[in-house]
C-alpha positions as CSV (number, residue, x, y, z in Angstrom):
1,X,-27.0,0.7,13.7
2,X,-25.0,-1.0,16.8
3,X,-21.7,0.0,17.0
4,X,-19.5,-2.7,17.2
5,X,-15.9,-1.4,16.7
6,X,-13.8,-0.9,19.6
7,X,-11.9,2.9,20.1
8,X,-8.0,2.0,20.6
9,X,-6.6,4.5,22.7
10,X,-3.1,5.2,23.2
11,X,-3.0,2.2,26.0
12,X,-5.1,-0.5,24.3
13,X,-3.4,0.6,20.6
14,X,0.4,0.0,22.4
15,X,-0.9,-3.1,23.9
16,X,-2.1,-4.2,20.7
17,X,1.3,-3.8,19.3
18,X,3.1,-5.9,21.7
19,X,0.8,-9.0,21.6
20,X,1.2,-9.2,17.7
21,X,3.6,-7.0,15.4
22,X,6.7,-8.9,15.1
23,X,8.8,-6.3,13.3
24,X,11.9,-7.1,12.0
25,X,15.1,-5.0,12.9
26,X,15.4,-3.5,9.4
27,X,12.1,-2.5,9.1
28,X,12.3,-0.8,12.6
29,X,15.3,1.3,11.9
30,X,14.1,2.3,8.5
31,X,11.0,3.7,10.4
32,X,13.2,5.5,12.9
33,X,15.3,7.0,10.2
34,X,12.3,7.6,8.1
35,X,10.9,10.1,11.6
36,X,13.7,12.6,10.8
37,X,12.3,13.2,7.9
38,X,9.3,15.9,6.6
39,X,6.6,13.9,5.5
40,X,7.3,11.0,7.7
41,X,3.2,10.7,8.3
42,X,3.5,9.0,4.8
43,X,5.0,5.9,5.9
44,X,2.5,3.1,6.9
45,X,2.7,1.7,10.5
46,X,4.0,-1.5,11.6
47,X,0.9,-3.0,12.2
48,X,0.0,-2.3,8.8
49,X,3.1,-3.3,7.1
50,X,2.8,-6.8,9.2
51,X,-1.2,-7.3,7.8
52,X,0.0,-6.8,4.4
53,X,2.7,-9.4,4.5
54,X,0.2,-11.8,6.1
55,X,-2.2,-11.0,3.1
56,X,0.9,-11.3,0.8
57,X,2.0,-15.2,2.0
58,X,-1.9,-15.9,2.5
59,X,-2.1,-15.7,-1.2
60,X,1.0,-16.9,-2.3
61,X,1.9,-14.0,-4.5
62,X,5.2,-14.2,-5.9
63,X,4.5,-10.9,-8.4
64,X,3.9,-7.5,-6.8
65,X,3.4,-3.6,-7.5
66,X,3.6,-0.6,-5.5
67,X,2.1,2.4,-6.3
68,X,4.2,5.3,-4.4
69,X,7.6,4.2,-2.7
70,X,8.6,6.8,-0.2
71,X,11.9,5.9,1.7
72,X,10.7,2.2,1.7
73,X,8.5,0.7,4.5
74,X,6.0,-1.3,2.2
75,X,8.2,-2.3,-0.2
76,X,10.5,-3.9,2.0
77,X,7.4,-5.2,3.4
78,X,5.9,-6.3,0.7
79,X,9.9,-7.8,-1.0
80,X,10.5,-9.7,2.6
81,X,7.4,-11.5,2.7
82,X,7.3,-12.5,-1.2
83,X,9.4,-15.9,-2.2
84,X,12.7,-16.5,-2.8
85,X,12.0,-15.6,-6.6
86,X,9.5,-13.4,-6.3
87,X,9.5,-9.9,-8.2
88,X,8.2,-6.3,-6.8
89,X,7.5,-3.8,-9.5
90,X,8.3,-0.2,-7.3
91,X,6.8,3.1,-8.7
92,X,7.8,6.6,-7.5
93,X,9.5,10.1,-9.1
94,X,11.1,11.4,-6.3
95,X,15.0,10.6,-6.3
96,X,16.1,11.4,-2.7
97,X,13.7,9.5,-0.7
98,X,13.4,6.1,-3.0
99,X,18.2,6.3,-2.2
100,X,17.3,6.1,1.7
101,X,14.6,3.0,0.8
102,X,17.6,1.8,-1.6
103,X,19.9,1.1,1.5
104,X,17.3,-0.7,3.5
105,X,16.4,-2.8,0.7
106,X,20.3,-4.0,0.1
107,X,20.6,-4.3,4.1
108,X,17.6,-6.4,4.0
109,X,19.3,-8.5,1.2
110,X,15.8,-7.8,-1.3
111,X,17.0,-5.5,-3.4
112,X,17.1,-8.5,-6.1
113,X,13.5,-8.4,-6.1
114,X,12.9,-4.8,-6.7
115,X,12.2,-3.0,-9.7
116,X,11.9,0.7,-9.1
117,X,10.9,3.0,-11.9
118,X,11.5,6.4,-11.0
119,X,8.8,7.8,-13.2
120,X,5.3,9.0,-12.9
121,X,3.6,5.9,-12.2
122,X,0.8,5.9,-14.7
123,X,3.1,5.9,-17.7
124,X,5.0,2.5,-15.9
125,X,1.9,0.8,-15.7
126,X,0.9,1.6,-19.0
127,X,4.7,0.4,-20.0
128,X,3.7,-3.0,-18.4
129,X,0.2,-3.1,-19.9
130,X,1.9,-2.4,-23.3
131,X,4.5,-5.4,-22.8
132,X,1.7,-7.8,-22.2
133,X,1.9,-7.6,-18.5
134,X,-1.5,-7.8,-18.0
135,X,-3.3,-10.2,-15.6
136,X,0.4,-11.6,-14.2
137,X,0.4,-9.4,-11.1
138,X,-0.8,-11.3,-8.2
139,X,-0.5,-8.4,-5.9
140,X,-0.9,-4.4,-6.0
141,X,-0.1,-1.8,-3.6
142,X,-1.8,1.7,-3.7
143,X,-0.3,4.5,-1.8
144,X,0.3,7.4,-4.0
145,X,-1.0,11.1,-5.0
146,X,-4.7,10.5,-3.7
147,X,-6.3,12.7,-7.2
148,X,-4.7,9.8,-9.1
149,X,-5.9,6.8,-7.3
150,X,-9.2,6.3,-9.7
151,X,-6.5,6.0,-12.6
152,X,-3.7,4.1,-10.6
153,X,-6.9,1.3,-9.2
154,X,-8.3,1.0,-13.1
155,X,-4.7,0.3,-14.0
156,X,-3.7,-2.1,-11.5
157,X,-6.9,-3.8,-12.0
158,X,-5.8,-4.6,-15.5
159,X,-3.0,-5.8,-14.3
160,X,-3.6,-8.0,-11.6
161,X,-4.7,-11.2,-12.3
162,X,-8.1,-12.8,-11.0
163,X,-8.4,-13.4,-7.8
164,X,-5.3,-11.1,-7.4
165,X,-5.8,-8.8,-4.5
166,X,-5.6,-4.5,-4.8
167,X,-4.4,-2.6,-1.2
168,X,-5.6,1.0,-1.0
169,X,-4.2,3.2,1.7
170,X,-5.5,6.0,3.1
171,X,-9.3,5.9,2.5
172,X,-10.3,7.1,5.6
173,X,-8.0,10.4,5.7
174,X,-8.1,10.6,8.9
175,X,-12.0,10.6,9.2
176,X,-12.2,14.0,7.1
177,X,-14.0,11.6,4.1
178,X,-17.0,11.3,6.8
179,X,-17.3,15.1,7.6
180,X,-20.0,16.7,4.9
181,X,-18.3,20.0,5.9
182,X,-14.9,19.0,5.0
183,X,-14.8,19.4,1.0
184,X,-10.9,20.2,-0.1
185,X,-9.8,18.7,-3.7
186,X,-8.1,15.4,-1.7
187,X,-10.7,14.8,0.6
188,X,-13.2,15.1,-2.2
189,X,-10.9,12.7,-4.5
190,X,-10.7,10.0,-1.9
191,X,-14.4,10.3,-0.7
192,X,-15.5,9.6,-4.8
193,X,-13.2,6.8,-5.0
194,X,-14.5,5.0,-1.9
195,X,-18.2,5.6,-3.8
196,X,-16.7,4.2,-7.4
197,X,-15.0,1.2,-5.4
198,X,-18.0,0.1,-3.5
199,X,-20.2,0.3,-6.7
200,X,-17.5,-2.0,-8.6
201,X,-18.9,-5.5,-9.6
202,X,-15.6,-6.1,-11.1
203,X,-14.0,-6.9,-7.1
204,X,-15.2,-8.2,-3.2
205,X,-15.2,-5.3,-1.3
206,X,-13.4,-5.2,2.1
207,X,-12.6,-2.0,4.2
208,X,-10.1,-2.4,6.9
209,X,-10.4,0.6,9.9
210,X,-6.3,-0.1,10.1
211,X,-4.5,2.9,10.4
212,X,-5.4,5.8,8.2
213,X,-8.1,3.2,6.4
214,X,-7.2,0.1,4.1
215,X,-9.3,-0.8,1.5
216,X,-9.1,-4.5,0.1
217,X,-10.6,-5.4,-3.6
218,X,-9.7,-8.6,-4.5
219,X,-10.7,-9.1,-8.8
220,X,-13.4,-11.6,-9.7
């Protein structure tokens, strides 16, 4: 098979950056205090954050939901780009981190449009799917413990509507999912989850070499 993808290196990748990511001030000193922090390789990259707010005004969404929070980035992301009235469901369990994503989302003046539920996430969705929530989301984020994404995609999936659109981050884990001799518990979990997404009639299939890998699904 002809290899048509193009290697960034550190040049081409920073010249990528400054012909097209249009980062707003908050979002770039959220990411700056966010580099202080352990953990920090959690955060998605600007790039990233900018191709999911284009997806997010491409499809109009006005209702969204993030799997896994952090200290902020996609959210505020994801809350900027939505409409004046639109509503972000935010999921996380960790208290410290989601106060720092707090203060960006008040600077940012979003913080009207974020729900967070600090609890663990699969008993908020089910919450919503019990409330009737389901098929209202227009728009779901996935970027949480990676044994759990199977459960976190089957839920969002009932609760996004159709032709809603599903964003899963991480699939490529930093190429270990294409190394037969790497086999730990969450390179295993993500390489089976690729398998179960790309054998799922339910969605269109798209997987974005972005980052640490971004997997599109939009529902049928």
């Amino acid at each position: 098979m002809l290899n048509k993808n193009l290697g960034l290196d550190d040049q081409l990748h920073q010249y990528v950056l400054s012909v097209s990511v249009k980062e707003p001030e908050v979002l770039a000193e959220l990411r700056q205090e966010t580099s202080n922090y352990t953990g920090f390789r959690m955060q998605i990259t600007p790039e990233q954050g900018q191709f999911l707010a284009f997806l997010i005004k491409l499809i109009k969404a006005k209702k969204a939901l993030e799997i896994g929070v952090f200290t902020g980035y996609s959210s505020l992301v994801t809350a900027i780009a939505l409409p004046e009235d639109g509503k972000l469901i935010a999921c996380d369990i960790d208290e410290n981190y989601t106060q720092i994503a707090r203060k960006y989302w008040e600077k940012a003046g979003v913080s009207e449009k974020i729900n967070l539920h600090i609890a663990p996430a699969l008993e908020t969705l089910d919450q919503l799917l019990a409330q009737g929530e389901a098929e209202t989301f227009d728009f779901a984020f996935i970027d949480a413990d990676k044994r759990n994404y199977p459960n976190y995609y089957e839920k969002c999936l009932q609760l996004i509507r159709k032709g809603g659109l599903i964003a899963i981050d991480n699939v490529l884990w930093s190429g270990k999912v294409a190394d037969p001799e790497i086999n730990d518990k969450q390179t295993l979990a993500i390489r089976d989850f690729n398998s179960k997404i790309y054998q799922d009639d339910r969605v269109n299939l798209s997987l974005i070499p972005i980052a640490d890998g971004l997997t599109l699904v939009i529902k049928k």
